[in-house]
C-alpha positions as CSV (number, residue, x, y, z in Angstrom):
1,X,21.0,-11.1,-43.9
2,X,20.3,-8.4,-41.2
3,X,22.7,-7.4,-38.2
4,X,21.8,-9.4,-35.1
5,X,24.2,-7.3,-32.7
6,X,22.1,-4.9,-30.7
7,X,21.8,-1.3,-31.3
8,X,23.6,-0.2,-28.3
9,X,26.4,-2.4,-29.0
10,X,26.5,-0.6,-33.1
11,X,26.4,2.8,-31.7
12,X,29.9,3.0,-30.2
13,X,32.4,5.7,-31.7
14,X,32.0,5.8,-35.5
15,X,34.6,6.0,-38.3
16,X,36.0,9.7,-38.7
17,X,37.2,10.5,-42.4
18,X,39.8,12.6,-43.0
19,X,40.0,14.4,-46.1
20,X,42.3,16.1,-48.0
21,X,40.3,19.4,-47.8
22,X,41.5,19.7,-44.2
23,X,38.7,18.6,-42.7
24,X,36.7,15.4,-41.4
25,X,34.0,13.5,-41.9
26,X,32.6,12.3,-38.4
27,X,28.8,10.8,-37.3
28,X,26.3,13.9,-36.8
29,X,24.9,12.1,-34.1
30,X,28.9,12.2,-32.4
31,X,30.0,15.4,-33.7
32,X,26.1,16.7,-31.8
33,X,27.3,14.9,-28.0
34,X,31.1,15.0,-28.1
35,X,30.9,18.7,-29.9
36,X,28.0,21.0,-29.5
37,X,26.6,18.6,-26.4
38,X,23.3,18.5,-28.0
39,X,21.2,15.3,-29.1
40,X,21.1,14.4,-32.9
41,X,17.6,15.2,-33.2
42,X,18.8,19.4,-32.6
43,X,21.4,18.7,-34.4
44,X,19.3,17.6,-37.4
45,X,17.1,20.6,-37.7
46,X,20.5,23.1,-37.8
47,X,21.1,22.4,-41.4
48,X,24.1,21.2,-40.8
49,X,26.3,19.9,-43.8
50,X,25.4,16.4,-43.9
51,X,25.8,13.2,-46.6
52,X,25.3,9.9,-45.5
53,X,27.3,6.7,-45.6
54,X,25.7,3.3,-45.5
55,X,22.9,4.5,-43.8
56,X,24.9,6.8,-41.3
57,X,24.7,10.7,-41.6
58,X,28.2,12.2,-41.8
59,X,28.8,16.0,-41.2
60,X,32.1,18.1,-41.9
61,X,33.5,18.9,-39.1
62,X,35.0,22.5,-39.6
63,X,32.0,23.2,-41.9
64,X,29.4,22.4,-39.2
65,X,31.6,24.2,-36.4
66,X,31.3,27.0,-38.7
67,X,27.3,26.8,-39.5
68,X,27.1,26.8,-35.5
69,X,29.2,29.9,-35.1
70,X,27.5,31.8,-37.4
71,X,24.0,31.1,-35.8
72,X,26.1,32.5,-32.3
73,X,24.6,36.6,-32.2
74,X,25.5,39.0,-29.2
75,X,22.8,40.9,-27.0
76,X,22.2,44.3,-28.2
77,X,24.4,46.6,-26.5
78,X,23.0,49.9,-24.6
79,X,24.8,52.7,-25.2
80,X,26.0,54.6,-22.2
């Protein structure tokens, strides 16, 4: 039998996981708004750690804030 609750009302705050690794399993598409303040769709093509959940993608929190930093790079300096 399908879910006959609407969408909007489904994609409230999700479940976050913690694990014993120190870190959390939370919704891509939450960790990409509340996080980065991006939509899911950027957040899809960052290659972000991601396994899904009954139909849900799940990211690692500390794992994806690391993936994002590395991407961060600074200007080129002149030298003066």
């Amino acid at each position: 039998m399908s879910d006959s609750t609407p969408a909007a009302a489904r994609s409230g705050p999700g479940r976050h996981i913690d694990l014993p690794t120190n870190d959390t399993l939370m919704p891509r598409r939450e960790f990409a708004k509340d996080v980065l303040g991006i939509t899911d769709k950027t957040a899809r093509g960052m290659n972000l750690p991601t396994t899904y959940i009954g139909g849900v993608a799940h990211v690692l929190k500390n794992a994806s804030l690391r993936v994002v930093a590395e991407r961060v790079h600074r200007p080129n300096q002149r030298r003066r």
